[in-house]
SEDO-963818 format. One record per residue (C-alpha): residue number from 1; residue in three letters; x, y, z. Coordinates in nm, 4 decimals. Layout:
REM SEDO-963818
<NUM, ALA, <X, Y, Z>>
...
//
This chain:
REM SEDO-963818
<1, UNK, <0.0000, 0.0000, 0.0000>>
<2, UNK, <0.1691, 0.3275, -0.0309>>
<3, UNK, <0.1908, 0.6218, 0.1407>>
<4, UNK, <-0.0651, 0.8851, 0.1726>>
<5, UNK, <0.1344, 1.1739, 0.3560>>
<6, UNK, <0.1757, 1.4730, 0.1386>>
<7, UNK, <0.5156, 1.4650, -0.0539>>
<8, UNK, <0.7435, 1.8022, -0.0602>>
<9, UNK, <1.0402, 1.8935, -0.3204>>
<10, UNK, <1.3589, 2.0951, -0.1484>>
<11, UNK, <1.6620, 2.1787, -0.2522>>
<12, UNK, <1.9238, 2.0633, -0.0656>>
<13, UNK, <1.9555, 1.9696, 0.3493>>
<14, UNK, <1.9644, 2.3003, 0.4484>>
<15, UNK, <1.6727, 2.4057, 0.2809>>
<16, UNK, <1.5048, 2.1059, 0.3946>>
<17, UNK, <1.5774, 2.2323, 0.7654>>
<18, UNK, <1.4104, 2.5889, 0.7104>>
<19, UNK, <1.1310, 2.4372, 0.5558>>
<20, UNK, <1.0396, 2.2228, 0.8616>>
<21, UNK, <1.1361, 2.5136, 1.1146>>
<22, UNK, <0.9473, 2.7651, 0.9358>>
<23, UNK, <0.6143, 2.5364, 0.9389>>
<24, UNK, <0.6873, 2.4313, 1.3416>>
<25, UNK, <0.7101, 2.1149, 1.2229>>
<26, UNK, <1.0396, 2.0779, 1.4032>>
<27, UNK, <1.1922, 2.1098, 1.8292>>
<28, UNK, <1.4291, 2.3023, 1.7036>>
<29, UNK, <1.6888, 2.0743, 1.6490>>
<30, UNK, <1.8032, 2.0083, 1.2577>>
<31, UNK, <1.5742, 1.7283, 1.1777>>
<32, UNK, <1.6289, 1.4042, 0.9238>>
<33, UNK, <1.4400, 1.4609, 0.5845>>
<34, UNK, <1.1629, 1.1813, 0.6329>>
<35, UNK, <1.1995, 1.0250, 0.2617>>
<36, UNK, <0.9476, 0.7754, 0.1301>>
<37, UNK, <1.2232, 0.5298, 0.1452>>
<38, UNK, <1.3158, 0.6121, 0.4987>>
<39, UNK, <0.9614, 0.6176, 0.6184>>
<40, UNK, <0.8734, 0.2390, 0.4638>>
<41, UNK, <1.1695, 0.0623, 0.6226>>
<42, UNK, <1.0622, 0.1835, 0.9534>>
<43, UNK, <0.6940, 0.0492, 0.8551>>
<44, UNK, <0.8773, -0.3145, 0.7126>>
<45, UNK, <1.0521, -0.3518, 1.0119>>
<46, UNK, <0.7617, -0.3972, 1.2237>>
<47, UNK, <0.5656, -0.5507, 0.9257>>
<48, UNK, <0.2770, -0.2716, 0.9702>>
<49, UNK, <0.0960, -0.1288, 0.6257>>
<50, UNK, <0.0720, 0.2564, 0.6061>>
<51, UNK, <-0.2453, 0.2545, 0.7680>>
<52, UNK, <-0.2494, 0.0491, 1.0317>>
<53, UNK, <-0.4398, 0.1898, 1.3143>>
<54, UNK, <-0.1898, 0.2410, 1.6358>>
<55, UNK, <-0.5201, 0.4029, 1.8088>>
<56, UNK, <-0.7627, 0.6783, 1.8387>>
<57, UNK, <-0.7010, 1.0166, 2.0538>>
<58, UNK, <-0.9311, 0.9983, 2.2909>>
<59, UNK, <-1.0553, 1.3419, 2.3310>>
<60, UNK, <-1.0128, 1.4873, 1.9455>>
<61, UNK, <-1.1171, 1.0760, 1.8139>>
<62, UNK, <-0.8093, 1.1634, 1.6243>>
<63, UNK, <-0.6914, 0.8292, 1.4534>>
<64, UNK, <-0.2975, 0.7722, 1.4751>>
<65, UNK, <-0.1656, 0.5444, 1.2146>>
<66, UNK, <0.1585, 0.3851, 1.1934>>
<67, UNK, <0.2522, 0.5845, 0.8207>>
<68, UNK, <0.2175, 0.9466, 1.0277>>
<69, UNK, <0.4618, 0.7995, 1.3156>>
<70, UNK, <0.6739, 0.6542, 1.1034>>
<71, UNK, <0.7545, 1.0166, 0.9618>>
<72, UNK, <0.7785, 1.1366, 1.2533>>
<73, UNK, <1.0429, 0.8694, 1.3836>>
<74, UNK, <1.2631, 0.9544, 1.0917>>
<75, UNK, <1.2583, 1.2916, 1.0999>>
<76, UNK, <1.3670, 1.2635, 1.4813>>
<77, UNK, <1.6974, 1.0164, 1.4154>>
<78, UNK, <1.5237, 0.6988, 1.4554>>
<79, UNK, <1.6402, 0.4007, 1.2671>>
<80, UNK, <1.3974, 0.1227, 1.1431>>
<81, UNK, <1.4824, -0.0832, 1.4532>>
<82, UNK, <1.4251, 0.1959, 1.6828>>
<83, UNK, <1.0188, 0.2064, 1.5936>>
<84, UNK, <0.8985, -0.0545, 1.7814>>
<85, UNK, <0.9355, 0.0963, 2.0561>>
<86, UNK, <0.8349, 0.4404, 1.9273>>
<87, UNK, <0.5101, 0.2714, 1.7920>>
<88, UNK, <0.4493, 0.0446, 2.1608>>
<89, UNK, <0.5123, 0.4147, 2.3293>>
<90, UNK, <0.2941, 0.5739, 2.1246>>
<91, UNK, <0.0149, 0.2523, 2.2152>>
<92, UNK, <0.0800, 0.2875, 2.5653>>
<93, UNK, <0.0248, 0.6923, 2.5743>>
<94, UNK, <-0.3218, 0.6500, 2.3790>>
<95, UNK, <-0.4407, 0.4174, 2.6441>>
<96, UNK, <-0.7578, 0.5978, 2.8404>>
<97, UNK, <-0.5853, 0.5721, 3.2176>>
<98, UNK, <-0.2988, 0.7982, 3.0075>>
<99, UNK, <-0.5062, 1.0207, 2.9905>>
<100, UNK, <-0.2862, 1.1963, 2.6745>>
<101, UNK, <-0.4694, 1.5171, 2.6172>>
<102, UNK, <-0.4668, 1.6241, 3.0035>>
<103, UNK, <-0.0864, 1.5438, 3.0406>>
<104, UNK, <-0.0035, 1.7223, 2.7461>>
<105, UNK, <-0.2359, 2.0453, 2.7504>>
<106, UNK, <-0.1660, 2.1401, 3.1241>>
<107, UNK, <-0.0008, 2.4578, 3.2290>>
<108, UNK, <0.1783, 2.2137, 3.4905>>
<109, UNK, <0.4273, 2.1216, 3.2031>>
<110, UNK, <0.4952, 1.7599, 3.2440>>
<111, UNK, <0.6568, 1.5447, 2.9609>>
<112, UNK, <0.6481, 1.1571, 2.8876>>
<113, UNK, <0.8822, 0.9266, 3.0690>>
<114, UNK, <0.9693, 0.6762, 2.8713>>
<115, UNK, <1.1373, 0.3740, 3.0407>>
<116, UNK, <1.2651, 0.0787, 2.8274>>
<117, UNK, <1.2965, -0.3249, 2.9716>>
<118, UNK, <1.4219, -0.6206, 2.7859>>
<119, UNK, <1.6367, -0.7494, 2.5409>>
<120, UNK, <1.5835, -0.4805, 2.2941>>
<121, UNK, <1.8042, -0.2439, 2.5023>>
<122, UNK, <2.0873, -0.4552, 2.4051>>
<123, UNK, <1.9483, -0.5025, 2.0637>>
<124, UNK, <1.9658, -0.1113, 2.0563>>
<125, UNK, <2.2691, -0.0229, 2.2074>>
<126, UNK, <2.0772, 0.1350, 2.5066>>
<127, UNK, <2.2738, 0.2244, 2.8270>>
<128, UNK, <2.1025, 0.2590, 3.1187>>
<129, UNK, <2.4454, 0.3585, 3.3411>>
<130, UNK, <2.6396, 0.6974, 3.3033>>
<131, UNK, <2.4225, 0.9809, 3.2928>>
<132, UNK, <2.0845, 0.7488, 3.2203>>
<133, UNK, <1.8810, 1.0344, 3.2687>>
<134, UNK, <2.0314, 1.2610, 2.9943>>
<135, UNK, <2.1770, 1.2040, 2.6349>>
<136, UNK, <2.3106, 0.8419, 2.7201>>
<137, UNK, <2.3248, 0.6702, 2.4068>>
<138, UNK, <2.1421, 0.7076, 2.0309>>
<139, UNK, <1.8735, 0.5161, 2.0886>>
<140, UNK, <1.6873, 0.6745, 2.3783>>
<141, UNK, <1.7681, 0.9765, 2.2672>>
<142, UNK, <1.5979, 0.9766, 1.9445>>
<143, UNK, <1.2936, 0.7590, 2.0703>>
<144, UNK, <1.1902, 1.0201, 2.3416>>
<145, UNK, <1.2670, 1.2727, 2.0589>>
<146, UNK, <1.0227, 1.1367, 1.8363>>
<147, UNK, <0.7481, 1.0880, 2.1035>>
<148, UNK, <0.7848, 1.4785, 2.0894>>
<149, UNK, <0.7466, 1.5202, 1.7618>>
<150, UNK, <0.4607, 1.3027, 1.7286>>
<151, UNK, <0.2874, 1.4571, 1.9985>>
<152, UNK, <0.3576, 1.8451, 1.8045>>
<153, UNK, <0.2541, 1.6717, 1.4662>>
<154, UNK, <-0.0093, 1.4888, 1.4904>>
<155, UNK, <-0.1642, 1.6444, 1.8011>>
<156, UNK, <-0.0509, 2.0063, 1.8204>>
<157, UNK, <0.0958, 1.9558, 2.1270>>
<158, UNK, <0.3605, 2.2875, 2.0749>>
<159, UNK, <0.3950, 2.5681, 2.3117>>
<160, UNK, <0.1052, 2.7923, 2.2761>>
<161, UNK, <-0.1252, 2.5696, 2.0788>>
<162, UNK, <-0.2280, 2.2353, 2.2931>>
<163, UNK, <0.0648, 2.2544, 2.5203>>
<164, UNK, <0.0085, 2.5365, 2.7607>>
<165, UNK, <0.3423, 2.4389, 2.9879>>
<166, UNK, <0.4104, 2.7581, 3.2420>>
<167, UNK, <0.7457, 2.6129, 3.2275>>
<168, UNK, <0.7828, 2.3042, 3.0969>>
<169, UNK, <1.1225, 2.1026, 3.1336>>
<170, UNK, <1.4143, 1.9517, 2.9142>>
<171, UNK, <1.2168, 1.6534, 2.9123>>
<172, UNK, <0.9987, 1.7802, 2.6364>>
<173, UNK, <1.2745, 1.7530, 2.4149>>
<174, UNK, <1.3769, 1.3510, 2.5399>>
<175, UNK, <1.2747, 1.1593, 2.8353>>
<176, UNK, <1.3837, 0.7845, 2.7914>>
<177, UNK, <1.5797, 0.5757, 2.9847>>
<178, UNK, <1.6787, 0.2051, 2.9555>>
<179, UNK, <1.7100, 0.0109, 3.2778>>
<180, UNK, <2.0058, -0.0673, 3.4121>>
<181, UNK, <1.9503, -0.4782, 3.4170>>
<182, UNK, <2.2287, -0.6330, 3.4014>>
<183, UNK, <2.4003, -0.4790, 3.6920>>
<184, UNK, <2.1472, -0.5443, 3.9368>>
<185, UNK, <1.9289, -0.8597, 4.1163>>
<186, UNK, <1.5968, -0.6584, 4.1227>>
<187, UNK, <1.2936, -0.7689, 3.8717>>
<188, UNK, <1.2666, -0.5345, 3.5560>>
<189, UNK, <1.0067, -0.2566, 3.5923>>
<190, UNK, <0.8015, -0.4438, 3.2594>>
<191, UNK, <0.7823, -0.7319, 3.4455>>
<192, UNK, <0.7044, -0.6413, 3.7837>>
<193, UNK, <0.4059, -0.4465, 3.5913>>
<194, UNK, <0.2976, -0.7639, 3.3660>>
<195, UNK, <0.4817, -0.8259, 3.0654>>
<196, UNK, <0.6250, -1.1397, 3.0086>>
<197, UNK, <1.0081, -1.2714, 3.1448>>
<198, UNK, <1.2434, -1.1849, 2.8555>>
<199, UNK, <0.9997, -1.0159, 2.6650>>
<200, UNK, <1.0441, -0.5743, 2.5819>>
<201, UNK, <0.8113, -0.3756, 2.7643>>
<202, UNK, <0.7756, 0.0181, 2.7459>>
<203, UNK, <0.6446, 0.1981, 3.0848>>
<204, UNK, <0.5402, 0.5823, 2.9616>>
<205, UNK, <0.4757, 0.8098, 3.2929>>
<206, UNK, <0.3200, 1.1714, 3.3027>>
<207, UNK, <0.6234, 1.3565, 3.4666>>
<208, UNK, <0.8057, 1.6428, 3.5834>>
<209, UNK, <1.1343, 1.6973, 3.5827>>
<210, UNK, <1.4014, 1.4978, 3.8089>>
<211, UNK, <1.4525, 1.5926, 4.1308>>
<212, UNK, <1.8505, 1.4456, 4.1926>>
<213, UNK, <1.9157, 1.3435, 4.5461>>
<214, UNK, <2.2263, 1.2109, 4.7429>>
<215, UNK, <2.2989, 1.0271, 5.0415>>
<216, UNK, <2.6912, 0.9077, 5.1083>>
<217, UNK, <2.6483, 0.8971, 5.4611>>
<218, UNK, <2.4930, 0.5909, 5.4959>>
<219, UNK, <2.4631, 0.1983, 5.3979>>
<220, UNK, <2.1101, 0.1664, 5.5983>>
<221, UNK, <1.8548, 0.0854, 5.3280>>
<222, UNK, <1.5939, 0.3077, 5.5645>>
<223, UNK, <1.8366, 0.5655, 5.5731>>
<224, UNK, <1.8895, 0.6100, 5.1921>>
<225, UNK, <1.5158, 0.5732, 5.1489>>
<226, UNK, <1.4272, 0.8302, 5.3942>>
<227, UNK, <1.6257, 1.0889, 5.1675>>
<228, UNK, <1.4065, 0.9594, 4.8432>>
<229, UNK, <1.1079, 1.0098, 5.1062>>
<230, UNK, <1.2253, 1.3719, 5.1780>>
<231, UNK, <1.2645, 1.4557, 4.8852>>
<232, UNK, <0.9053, 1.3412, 4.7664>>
<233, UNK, <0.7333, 1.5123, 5.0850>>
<234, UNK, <0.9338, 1.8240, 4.9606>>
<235, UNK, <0.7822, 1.8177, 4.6014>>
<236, UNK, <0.4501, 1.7358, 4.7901>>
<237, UNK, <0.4557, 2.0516, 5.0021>>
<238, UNK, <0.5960, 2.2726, 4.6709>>
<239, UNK, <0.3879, 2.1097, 4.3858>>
<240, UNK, <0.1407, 1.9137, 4.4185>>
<241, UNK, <-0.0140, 1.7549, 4.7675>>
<242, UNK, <-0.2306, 1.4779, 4.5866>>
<243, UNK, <-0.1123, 1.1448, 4.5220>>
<244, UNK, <-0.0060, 0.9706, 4.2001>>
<245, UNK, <0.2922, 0.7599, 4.0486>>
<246, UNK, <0.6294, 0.8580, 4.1645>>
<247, UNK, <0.9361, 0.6912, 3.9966>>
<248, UNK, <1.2496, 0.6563, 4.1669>>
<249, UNK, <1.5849, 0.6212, 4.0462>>
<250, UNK, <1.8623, 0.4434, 4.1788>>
<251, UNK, <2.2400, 0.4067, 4.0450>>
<252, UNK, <2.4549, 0.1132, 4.1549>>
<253, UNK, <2.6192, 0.2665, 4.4581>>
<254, UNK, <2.3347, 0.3065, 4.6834>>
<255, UNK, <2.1491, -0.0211, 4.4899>>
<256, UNK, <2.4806, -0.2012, 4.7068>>
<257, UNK, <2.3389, -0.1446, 4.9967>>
<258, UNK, <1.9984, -0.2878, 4.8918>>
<259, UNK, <2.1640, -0.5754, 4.7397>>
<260, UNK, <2.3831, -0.6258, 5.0638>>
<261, UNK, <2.0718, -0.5868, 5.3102>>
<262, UNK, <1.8783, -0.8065, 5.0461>>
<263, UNK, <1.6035, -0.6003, 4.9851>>
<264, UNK, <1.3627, -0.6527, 4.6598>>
<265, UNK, <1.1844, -0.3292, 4.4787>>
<266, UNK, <0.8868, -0.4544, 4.6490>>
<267, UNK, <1.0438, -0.3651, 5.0238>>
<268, UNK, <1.1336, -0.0470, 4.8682>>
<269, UNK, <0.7227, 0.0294, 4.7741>>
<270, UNK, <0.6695, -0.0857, 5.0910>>
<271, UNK, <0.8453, 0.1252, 5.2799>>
<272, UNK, <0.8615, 0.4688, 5.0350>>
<273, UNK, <0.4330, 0.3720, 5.0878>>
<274, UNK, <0.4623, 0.4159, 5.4385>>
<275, UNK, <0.7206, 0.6865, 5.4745>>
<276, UNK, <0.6195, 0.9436, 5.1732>>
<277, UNK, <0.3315, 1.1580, 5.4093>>
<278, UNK, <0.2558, 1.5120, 5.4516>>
<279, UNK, <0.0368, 1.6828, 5.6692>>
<280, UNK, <-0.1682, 2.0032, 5.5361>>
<281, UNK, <0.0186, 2.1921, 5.7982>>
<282, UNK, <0.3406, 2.1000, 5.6365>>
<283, UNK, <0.2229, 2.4170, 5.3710>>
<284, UNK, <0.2242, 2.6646, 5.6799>>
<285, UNK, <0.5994, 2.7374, 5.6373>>
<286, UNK, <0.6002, 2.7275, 5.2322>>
<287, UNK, <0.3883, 2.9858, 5.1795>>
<288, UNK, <0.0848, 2.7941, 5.1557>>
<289, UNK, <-0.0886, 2.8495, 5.4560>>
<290, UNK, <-0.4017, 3.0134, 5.3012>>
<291, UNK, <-0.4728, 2.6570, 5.2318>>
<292, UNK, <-0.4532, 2.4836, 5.5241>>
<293, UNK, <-0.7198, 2.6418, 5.7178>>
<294, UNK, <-0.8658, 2.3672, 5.9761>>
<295, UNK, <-0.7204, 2.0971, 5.7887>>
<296, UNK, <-0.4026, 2.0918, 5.9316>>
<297, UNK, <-0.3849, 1.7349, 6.1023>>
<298, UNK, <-0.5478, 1.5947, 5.7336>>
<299, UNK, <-0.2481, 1.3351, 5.6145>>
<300, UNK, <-0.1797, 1.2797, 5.2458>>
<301, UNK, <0.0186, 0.9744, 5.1160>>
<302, UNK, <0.2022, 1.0338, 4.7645>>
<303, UNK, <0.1094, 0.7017, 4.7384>>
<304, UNK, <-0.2403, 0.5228, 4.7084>>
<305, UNK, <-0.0746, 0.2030, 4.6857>>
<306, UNK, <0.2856, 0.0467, 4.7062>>
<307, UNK, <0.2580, -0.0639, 4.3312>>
<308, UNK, <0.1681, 0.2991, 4.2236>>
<309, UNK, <0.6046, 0.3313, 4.2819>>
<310, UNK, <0.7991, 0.2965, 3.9710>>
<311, UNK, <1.1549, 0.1584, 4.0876>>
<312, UNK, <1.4243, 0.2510, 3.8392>>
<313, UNK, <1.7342, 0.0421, 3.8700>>
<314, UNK, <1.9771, 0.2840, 3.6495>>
<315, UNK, <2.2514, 0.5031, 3.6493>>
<316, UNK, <2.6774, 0.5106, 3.6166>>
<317, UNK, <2.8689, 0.2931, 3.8755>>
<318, UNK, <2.9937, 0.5802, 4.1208>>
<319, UNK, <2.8579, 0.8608, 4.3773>>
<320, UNK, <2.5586, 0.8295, 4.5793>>
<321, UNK, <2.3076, 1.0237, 4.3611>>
<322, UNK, <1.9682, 0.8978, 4.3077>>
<323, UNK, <1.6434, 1.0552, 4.2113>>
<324, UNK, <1.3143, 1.1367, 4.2391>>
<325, UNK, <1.0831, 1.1667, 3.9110>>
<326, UNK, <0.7425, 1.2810, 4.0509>>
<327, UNK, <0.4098, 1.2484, 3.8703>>
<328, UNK, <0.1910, 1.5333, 3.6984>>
<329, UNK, <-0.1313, 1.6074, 3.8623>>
<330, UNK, <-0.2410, 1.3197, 4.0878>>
<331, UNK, <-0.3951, 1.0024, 3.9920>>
<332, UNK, <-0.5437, 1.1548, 3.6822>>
<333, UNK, <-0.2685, 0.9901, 3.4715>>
<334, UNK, <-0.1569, 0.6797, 3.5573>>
<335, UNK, <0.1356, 0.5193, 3.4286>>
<336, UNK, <0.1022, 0.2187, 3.1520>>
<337, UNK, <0.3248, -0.0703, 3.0586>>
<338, UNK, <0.3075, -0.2699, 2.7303>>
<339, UNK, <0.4930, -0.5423, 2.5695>>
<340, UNK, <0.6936, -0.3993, 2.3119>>
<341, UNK, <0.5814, -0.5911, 1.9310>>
<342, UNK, <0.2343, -0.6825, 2.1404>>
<343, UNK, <-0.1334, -0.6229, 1.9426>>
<344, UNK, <-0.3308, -0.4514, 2.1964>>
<345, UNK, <-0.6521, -0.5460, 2.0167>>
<346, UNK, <-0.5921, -0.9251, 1.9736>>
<347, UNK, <-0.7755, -1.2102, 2.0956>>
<348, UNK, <-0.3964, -1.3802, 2.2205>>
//
């Protein structure tokens, strides 16, 4: 079948660059020139025809098909073996708990984690060690680039138009990571959330921007989880009070002491769960107290359960640095998993 996407003559490169910029059809960045050619080896790789239906926009009914990602992919840096996971992202995101349009029209300026399990990291070159949360390696970066792009051109989600970001954050322009697995004991996030042992799995979050922590002082697994705990009662009494899904981050040296004490990911829900607590009151001395009113003794968890905390094990081998990733607005948007290659509409 071929392609139905409108077809453009340019010069040269450069000229292909200003005609992209000048039509917002770009971050910013130079983008790659999304040729016909281009655009069907990323549909033959994952044996999808032009318009195969990845899903519907839930507010707009706006149909998403795998052609109009495909360009999208290509004009971020993605290879043909990158979009599978761009296109089991993309699934993911258009899932109703998502809750897409919210997360991406607020004025609270979140962007879409994207966290990658499995044996396509390898397959991809991924590296979920030194700096895991910024430009690590080709592969994330270009498949959280092109879950921006998709989101500006198929969805106007640009500044001014659907995204109404105050602020926003750097991770509107990437915001994938690749766990860490082979350095640690714990269970990958994808399967602690469902998909299959050795299978790929993509989690996509609603999120703000990291909030890096650090704790050399101790080799108490409490101890280093009461800083993560801080740290999410501190974004509780500056953001947002309500609870939702927090991820959290942590790089080999402080995952020692975990591994040491044997503890799983699912003592650290526990005990984040039970530790991560404000009271109203707490917004007296933040400048919040108009708020609080009779309220004061009311407790909020950031949690409504143990299994709404994403445990990240990633990062480079040295300094005790973790962080804290903390959700958009509540439990509106919940984070989704999905196997990576899976039909989310099949009877299997």
């Amino acid at each position: 079948m071929p392609l139905s996407s409108k077809r453009y003559q340019v010069t040269d490169m450069l000229a292909a660059q200003e005609f992209f910029h000048s039509r917002r059809w770009s971050d910013g960045l130079p983008v790659v020139p999304p040729t016909a050619d281009a655009v069907e080896e990323c549909l033959e790789w994952v044996m999808m025809p032009p318009d195969h239906l990845i899903g519907i926009e839930p507010v707009r009914e706006r149909a998403i098909t795998a052609e109009k990602l495909a360009v999208n992919a290509v004009m971020a840096g993605c290879l043909p073996m990158h979009f599978p996971v761009v296109a089991a992202a993309f699934t993911a995101m258009l899932q109703e708990p998502f809750l897409l349009h919210g997360a991406t029209a607020s004025t609270g300026g979140c962007a879409v984690l994207v966290v990658i399990n499995g044996p396509v990291r390898q397959e991809l070159g991924m590296d979920g060690t030194f700096n895991a949360l910024g430009a690590s390696d080709r592969a994330t970066t270009v498949i959280g680039r092109a879950i921006r792009l998709i989101l500006g051109n198929l969805l106007e989600v640009r500044p001014g138009d659907v995204d109404r970001s105050t602020l926003g954050h750097p991770g509107k322009i990437s915001y994938c990571v690749s766990e860490d697995e082979e350095n640690t004991v714990w269970l990958p996030l994808a399967e602690e959330r469902g998909v299959p042992e050795s299978a790929s799995g993509v989690t996509v979050m609603s999120a703000g921007a990291p909030r890096q922590l650090m704790n050399e002082w101790t080799t108490q697994p409490s101890e280093i989880l009461d800083t993560y705990a801080a740290e999410i009662r501190a974004c509780m009494r500056h953001y947002t009070i309500w609870p939702g899904n927090y991820a959290i981050v942590v790089p080999p040296q402080l995952r020692s002491h975990f591994d040491q004490a044997g503890w799983s990911k699912a003592d650290i829900r526990q005990y984040v769960f039970e530790k991560a607590r404000i009271h109203r009151r707490d917004w007296l001395d933040c400048g919040k107290g108009a708020v609080v009113g009779d309220k004061g003794d009311m407790e909020y968890a950031a949690l409504q359960s143990e299994d709404d905390l994403l445990v990240i094990a990633a990062g480079g081998p040295a300094g005790g640095f973790g962080a804290v990733i903390p959700p958009w607005f509540g439990t509106k948007s919940k984070a989704v998993t999905m196997a990576i290659g899976a039909c989310v509409d099949c009877d299997t």
